[in-house]
N, C-alpha and C positions, 0 to 999 in steps of 0.2 A: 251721407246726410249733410244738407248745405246748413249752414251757421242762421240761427235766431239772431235778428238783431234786434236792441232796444230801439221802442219807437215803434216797430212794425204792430201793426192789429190784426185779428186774427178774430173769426167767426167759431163760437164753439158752441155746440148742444146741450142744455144743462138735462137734468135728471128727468126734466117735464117736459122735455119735447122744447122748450124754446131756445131760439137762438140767441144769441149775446154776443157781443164786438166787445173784446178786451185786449187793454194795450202792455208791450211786453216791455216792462219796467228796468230790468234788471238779468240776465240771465251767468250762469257761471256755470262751471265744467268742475267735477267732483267726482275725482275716484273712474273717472272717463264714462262720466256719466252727465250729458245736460240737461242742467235745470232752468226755467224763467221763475221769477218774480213778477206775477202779472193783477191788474185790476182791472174793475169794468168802465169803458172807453164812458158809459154814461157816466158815474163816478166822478171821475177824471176830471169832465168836464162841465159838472153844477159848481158854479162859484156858491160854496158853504163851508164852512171853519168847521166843519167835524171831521172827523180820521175819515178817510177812506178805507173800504178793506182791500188789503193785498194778498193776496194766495199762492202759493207756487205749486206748481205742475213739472214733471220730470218727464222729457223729452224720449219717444223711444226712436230705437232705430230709424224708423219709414217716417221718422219727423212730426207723429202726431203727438200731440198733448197726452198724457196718462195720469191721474191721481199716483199721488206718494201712497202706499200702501201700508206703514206701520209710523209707531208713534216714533220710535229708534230713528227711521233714515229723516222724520219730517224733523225733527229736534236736531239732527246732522246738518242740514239744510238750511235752516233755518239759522240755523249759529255761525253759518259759514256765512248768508247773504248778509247779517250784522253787521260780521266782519268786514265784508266788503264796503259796506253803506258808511262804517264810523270812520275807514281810512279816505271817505270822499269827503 
């Protein structure tokens, strides 16, 4: 599996059949398992002062995107990308 980089964009399917460009924010490796921190490229790019949302997705073997599947690994995940964000 080649390496996510931050910065790259990436086309995903949502639940309705549409597609969406989101950019990958942040990614870390946990438990030998990769994850991104990723938002949507439209998001990204409306100049407006409200939070964007950020999501993360755990990377499977063949490189595609997969939903975190319990509250336990997203709360893992989640504390860990913190982690990384408060020592930048």
């Amino acid at each position: 599996m080649e390496n996510i980089e931050v910065g790259e964009i990436f086309t995903i399917t949502d639940e309705n059949d549409q597609e969406e460009n989101i950019e990958v924010l942040a990614a870390l490796n946990i438990e030998g398992t990769q994850y991104v921190a990723v938002s949507f490229v439209e998001d990204l790019q409306a100049e407006t002062e409200e939070d964007i949302d950020i999501f993360f997705l755990k990377v499977d073997q063949d490189g595609d995107f997969t939903a975190i599947e319990s509250d336990e690994e997203f709360d893992k995940v989640s504390s860990a990308f913190d982690e990384v964000m408060e020592e930048d």
